[in-house]
N, C-alpha and C positions, 0 to 999 in steps of 0.2 A: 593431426590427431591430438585432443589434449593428454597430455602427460596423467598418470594415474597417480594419487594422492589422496592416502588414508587420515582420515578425517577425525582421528575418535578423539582428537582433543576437541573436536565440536563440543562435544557434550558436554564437558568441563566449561569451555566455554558457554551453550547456555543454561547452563544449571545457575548461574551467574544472574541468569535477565529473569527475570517476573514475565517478561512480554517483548515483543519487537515487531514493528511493521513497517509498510513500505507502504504510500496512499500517495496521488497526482504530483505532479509538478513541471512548473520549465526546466527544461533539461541543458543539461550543460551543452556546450557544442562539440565534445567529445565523438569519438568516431565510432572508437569500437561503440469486524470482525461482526438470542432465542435461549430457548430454554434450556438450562445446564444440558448436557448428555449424559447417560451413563458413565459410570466409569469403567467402560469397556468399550473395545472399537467399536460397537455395533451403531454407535447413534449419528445417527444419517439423515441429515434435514433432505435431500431428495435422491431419488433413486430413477433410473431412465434404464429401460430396456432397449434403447436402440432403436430402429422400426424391425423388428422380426416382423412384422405384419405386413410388412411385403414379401412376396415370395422370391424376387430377383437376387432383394437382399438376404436373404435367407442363404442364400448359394454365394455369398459372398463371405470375407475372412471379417471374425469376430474379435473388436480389441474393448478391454476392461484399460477406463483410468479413474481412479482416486484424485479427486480435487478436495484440497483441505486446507479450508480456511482458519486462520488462528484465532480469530475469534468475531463475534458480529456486529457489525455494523455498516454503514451505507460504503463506504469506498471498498471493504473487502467483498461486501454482500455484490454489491454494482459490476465488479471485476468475475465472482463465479457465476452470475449471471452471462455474462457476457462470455465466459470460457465455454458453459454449455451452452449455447444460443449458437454458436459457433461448430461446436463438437457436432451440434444436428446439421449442421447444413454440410462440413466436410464428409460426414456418412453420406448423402444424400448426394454429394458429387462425387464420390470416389465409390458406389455401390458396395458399401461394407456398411457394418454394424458398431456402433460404438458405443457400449454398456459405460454410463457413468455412477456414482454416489460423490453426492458433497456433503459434506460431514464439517464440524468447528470445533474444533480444540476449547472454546473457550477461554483463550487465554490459557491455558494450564499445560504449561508441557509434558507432565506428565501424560492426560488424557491425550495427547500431539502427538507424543511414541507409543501410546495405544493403537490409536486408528491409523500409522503409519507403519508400524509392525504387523498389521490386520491388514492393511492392504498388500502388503509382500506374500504373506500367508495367504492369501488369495489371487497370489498370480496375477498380480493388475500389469499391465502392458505399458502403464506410467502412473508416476504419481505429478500432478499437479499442487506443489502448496504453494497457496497467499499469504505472505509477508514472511518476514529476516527469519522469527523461530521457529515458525512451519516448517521453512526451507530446510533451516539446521536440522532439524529432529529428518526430517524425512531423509535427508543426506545421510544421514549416521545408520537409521533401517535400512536405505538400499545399499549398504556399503558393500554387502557379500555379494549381492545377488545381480550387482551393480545396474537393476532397475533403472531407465530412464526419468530423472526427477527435474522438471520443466520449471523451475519458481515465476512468479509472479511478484511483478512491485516490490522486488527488493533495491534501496535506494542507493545501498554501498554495497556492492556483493563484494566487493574486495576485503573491507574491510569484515565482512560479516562470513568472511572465508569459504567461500562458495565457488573460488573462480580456482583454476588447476585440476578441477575433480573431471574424470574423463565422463562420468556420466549423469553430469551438471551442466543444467544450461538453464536461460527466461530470461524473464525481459527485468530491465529497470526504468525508475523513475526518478531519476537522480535529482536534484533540488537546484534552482539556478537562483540559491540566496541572494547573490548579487542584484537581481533582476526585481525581486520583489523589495526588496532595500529599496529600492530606487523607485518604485512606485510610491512605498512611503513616504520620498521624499517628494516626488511629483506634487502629490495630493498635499503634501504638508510640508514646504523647505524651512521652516520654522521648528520641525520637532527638535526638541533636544534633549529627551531622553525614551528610552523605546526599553519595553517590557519584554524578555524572554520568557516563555512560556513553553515547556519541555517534561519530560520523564527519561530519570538519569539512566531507565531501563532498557531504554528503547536506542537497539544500534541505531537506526535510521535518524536519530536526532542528534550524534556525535558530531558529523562532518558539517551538516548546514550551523550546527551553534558558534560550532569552532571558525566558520565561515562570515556570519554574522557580527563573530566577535571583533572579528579584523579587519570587517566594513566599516564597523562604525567607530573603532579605534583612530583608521585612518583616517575619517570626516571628524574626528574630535566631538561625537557624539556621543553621550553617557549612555549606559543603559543595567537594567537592573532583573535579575534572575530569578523566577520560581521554580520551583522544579516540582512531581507529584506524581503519584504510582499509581492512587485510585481514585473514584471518581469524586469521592469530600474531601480527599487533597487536590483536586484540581479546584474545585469552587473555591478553595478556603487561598491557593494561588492567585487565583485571577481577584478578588477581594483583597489581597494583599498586594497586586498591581493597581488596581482601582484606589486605593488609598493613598499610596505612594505619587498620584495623579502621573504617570507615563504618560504619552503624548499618543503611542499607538503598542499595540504587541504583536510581535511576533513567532509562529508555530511551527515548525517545518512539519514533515509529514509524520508524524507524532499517532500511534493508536490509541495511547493515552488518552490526550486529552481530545483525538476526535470523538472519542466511546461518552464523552463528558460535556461536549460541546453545546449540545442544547440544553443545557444545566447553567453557563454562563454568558450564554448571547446577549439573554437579553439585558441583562446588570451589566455589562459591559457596552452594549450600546447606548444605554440611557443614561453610561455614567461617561459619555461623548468620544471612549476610546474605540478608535478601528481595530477590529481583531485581521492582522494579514496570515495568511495558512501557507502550504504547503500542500493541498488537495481540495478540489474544486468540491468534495464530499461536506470539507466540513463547511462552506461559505451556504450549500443546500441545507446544513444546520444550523444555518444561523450566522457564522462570522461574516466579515465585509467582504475582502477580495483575496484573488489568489492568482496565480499562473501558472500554467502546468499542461498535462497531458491530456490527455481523454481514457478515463479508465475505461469504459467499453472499447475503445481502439484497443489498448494492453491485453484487454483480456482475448480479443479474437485473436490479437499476435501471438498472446502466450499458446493459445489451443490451435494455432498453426503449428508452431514449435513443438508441442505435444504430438501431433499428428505425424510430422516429419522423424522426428524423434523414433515414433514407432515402428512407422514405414519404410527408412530407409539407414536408420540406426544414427549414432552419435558423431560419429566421424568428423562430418562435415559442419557440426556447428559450433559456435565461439561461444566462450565461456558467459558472455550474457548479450543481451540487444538494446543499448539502448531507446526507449521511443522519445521520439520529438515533440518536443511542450511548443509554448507560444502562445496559448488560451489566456486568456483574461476573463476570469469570472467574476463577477459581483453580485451582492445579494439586494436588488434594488428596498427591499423592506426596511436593511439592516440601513443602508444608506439613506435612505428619508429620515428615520430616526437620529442617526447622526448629524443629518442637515448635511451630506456631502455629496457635490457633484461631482458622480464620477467620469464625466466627460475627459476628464482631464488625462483618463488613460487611453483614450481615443486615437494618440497618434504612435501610442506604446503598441499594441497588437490587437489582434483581433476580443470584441469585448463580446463576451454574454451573459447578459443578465438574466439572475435565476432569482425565485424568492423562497424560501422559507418550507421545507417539509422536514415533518417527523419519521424518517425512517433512513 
């Protein structure tokens, strides 16, 4: 059983962050975000009844869970996708009902401990939130009532003090910096100086920088730092990498600058720098390559965990799950533009090539 562990310096803690998220990656080999809302929980981009329109189910046990994304865009959007897509088919094999609402913060923690507070006040049976301040707010509302809170794509739950809580559990997408390093150097054993590209907000960008940094200290490779909270401090970043002419940059799983990312693809492509990511979301916006997870796998694990959770209580499950990366994505558009062939990741892991959407 995990140890119980009051949380309320959470909130001091994110009162701190503007934003935090957790988006795809290779994972270590470790064992164990539309249109504003109200500022009131009610703002619910979708709503599911369950099937009550079967009668079998009808006669079977009704569970409400709250999925709350921090804010929208393709990797968190992809991920609650995939948690309900999921949610219907576990009703559909376990003859039960499972009432959901997915709702987005926004970014705004406040509007976070609204519709996290609103979902306790509704008796939800779990709450599901996507990425690190979701997590946190929603950890801090079920603290009394010690609700089931499942996270999603948090990349340091450690660090983002999520693990010891007895009724905290989900999955991660930890970052295997190393890995992507080393592709940069694949593709390019000549670079010698590499662009960080991060937001000082975002826990899930702490450990892969500080990661990064000590890659490429050891290979005696330079490299040079932007940092930016909103989306014209990201262009005005990556414009001040472009200038500095880097050789390639690097992102980890950042919501920042994924929420930003087709704002600088294409000036970063055309100015012949590889954008490397941290989420196979943002290369489908544009950057070059990535390694990492499969956010729809994450999301049907996280809403297995959800399910279990409800079904047969906390007990038996570990403070988080890691899932297993290996993917290699590349955005063959971005690549032609750059003139690079990325064959050369070919004996790295498995390669899929994606091109270019707006969403």
């Amino acid at each position: 059983m995990k140890k119980r562990n009051l949380i309320k310096k959470l909130f001091a803690l994110t009162t701190a962050l503007a934003l935090a998220l957790s988006l795809a990656a290779c994972s270590n080999s470790s064992a164990d975000d539309n249109d504003q809302p109200d500022n009131s929980p009610s703002g619910t981009e979708e709503e599911n009844q369950g099937s009550t329109d079967d009668d079998d189910q009808k006669e079977g046990d009704t569970y409400k869970v709250a999925v709350i994304k921090q804010m929208d865009h393709a990797s968190l959007d992809e991920i609650a996708n995939a948690i309900t897509a999921r949610l219907d088919e576990i009703a559909a094999e376990n003859g039960v009902n499972i009432e959901y609402e997915v709702t987005s913060g926004q970014g705004d923690q406040t509007v976070l401990k609204q519709l996290a507070d609103q979902a306790i006040a509704d008796g939800v049976d779990a709450i599901v939130p996507i990425a690190t301040l979701a997590a946190q707010v929603a950890a801090l509302s079920a603290e009394d009532t010690k609700t089931p809170v499942v996270f999603a794509a948090i990349s340091d739950p450690a660090a983002a003090e999520l693990t010891g809580i007895d009724y905290v559990t989900g999955t991660s997408d930890a970052l295997n910096t190393a890995f992507i390093l080393d592709m940069v150097l694949a593709q390019n054993p000549d670079a010698a100086k590499i662009g960080l590209l991060y937001s000082l907000s975002e826990t899930n960008s702490a450990t892969p920088i500080a990661d990064a940094k000590a890659y490429l200290d050891a290979k005696g490779i330079a490299y040079s730092e932007q940092t930016a909270n909103t989306n014209d401090e990201v262009v005005a970043a990556a414009a001040a990498l472009i200038a500095e002419g880097v050789d390639a940059i690097f992102t980890p799983t950042d919501n920042i600058i994924m929420a930003a990312e087709l704002a600088i693809y294409e000036d970063l492509a055309n100015a012949g720098i590889p954008h490397y990511t941290g989420a196979d979301s943002f290369v489908r916006n544009g950057a070059f390559a990535t390694c990492g997870v499969n956010y729809t796998d994450l999301g049907a694990r996280t809403a297995d965990l959800a399910y279990e959770a409800i079904a047969d209580g906390m007990d038996g499950l570990e403070d988080y799950y890691l899932m297993d990366g290996g993917i290699i994505t590349v955005n063959t558009e971005t690549a032609e533009t750059l003139g690079i062939d990325y064959s050369v990741f070919n004996d790295m892991g498995e390669v899929v090539p994606v091109v270019t959407t707006e969403d």
